[in-house]
C-alpha positions, 0 to 999 in steps of 0.5 A, a space after each residue: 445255119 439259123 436252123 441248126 443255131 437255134 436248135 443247139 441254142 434252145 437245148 442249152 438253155 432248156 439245160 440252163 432253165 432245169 438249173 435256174 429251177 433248182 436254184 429257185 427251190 428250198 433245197 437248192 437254194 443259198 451259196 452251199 449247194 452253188 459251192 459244192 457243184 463247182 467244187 465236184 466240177 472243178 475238183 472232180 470231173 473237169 480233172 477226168 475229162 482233161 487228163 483223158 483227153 491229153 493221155 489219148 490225143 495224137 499229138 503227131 496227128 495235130 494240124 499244128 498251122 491250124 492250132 497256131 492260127 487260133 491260140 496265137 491271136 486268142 491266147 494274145 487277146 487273152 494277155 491284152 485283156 488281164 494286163 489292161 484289167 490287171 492296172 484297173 482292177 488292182 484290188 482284186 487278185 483273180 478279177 483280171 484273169 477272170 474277165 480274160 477268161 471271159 472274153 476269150 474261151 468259148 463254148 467250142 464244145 456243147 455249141 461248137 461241136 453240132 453246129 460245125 457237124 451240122 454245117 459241115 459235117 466231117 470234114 469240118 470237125 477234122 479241123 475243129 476238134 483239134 482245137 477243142 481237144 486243146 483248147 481247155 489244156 491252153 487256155 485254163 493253163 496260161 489263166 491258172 498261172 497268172 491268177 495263182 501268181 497274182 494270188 501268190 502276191 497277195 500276202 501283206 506284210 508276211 509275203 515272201 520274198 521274190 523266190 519265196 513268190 515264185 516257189 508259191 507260184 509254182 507249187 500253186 500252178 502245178 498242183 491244181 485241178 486243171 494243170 496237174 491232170 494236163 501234165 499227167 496226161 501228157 507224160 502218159 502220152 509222150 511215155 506210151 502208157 495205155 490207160 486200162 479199159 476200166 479205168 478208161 471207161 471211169 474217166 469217160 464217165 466222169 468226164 461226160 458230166 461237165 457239160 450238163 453240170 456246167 450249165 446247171 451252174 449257170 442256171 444256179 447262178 443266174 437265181 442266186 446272184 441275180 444280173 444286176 448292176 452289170 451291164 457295162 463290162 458285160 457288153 464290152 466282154 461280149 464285143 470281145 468274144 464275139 467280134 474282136 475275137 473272130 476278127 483277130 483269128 480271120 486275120 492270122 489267118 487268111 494272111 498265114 493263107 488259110 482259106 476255104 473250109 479250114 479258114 470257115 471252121 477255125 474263124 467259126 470257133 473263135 466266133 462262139 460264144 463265152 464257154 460255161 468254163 469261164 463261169 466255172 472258173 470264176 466261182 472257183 476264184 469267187 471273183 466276177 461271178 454274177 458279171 461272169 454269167 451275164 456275160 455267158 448269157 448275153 453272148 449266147 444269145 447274140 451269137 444267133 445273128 453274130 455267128 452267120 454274120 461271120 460266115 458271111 464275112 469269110 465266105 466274102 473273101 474266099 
C-alpha cells in the first residue's frame, strides 16, 4: 500500500515542482499567465472532459447503493461547511463555497484511479469509477449554485428584488462552464445521440489535459501566492477531508451494509486527498486561492499515513 502511495504521490508532485518552476521564471511569472491557464482549464478543457463524460456514462449501469452511500454523507458535509463559513465569513461572497469545496472533492482521479487499480485492480475500479465518473457532475454542480446565488446577492443598492435574484441565480448556474456542459451531456445521453467519432476524439483530447494543467496551476500558485499566514484554516480543512470525510462514508455505509471490497473502496475515495478542482475552482472565484492550495498540499502529503490508516480501520471491522 505505502509502495503504490508513494510512487503516485512522487509523480504529482514531480508535476507540481515542473509548475512551481515556471512560476519561478520571467515568463511565467505574475497574475496573467496564472489567469490565462485557469481560464483555458475552467473555459475549455473541464467543459470537454465533463460533457463527454455525462454523453457516454451508462446511467442503467450505475451502482446507485454505492453512489448513494458516498454523496449522501459528502454532499451533506459539503452544506455543513458553507453554512457554518457562510455565518463566518460574511463579507466574502465565494469564500464559503470555497472552503466547501476544499473539505469535500477529492483527488479521485490522478491518485484515486492507480491506487484503487494498483490495491485491487478491476474489481475495485467497478465500484470506484462510478463514483468518479459522478463525482465532478455533483459536486461542482451543488458548489456552482450556491456561489452563483451568493453572487447573485451581492449587488448594493441596485440588487434586484426576490425573483429578479433568482432569475440571475438561474441564468448564472445554467450557463456556466461546469453545469451547462453536464446538462448537455445528460440530454444527449437520455435523447441517445451519438457523438461522432471525430468530435469524440476532440473532446478525449481536450479532455486529457486537465489533469496535468490542473497540477501545473498548483505549482504556478504555490510560487505566486506563496502559503503564508494560513495555517489555521488549512488544518482544520485537511481534518475535514481526511477524517471527518471518510468517518462520515464508513458510517453510511456499514449501517446501509456495505462490507468487504465495496465498503474498502468507496471508504478509500472519501479518504483522498483535496483534488486540484478545488484549487481551480477558487481562482475561478478568486477567493481563498493561496489557503486553498495549501490545503491541497497538505492533505496530499498526509494522506501517505492517512490513507492505509483507514484501510486498517475498515478491514477491523470487516
Amino acid at each position: 500500500m505505502s509502495t503504490v502511495i508513494i510512487a503516485r504521490l512522487a509523480a504529482i508532485f514531480a508535476v507540481v515542482a515542473v509548475g512551481y518552476g515556471c512560476g519561478r521564471t520571467r515568463m511565467f511569472a505574475g497574475e496573467r499567465s496564472l489567469r490565462l491557464l485557469t481560464d483555458l482549464a475552467f473555459f475549455v478543457f473541464t467543459p470537454a472532459l465533463l460533457f463527454r463524460l455525462t454523453a457516454s456514462i451508462d446511467l442503467t449501469a450505475l451502482p446507485w447503493v454505492v453512489i448513494g452511500v458516498y454523496f449522501g454523507p459528502t454532499v451533506a458535509l459539503l452544506l455543513a461547511v458553507y453554512a457554518v463559513q457562510r455565518v463566518r465569513v460574511r463579507a466574502e461572497a465565494a469564500g464559503p463555497s470555497v472552503r466547501a469545496i476544499t473539505a469535500t472533492f477529492g483527488n479521485t482521479v490522478q491518485l484515486g484511479i492507480p491506487i484503487v487499480l494498483g490495491l485491487f485492480g478491476d474489481p475495485g475500479l467497478a465500484v470506484h469509477v462510478p463514483i468518479t465518473s459522478l463525482h465532478a457532475v455533483i459536486l461542482l454542480t451543488v458548489l456552482t449554485v450556491l456561489v452563483e446565488t451568493d453572487l447573485s446577492q451581492r449587488g448594493g443598492a441596485d440588487r434586484p428584488g426576490v425573483v429578479g435574484t433568482a432569475l440571475l441565480t438561474a441564468r448564472r448556474t445554467v450557463v456556466h462552464p461546469v453545469v451547462l456542459p453536464v446538462l448537455l451531456g445528460l440530454v444527449v445521453n437520455v435523447v441517445g445521440l451519438p457523438i461522432p467519432g471525430p468530435v469524440d476524439e476532440v473532446l478525449g483530447l481536450l479532455g486529457q489535459a486537465v489533469v496535468p494543467l490542473c497540477l501545473v496551476l498548483i505549482g504556478l500558485s504555490l510560487a505566486h501566492y506563496g502559503v503564508r499566514g494560513v495555517a489555521g484554516p488549512v488544518v482544520w480543512l485537511s481534518v475535514g477531508k481526511l477524517v471527518v470525510h471518510p468517518a462520515l462514508v464508513l458510517g453510511v455505509g456499514y449501517a446501509a451494509g456495505l462490507r468487504g471490497l465495496a465498503l474498502t473502496v468507496v471508504v478509500l475515495c472519501a479518504a483522498l486527498p483535496t483534488g486540484s478542482n478545488a484549487q481551480l475552482f477558487a481562482q475561478r472565484y478568486e477567493a481563498r486561492e493561496v489557503e486553498t492550495t495549501a490545503a491541497l498540499m497538505a492533505s496530499t502529503l498526509a494522506f501517505a499515513a492517512t490513507g492505509p490508516a483507514w484501510l486498517l480501520a475498515v478491514s477491523a471491522l470487516a
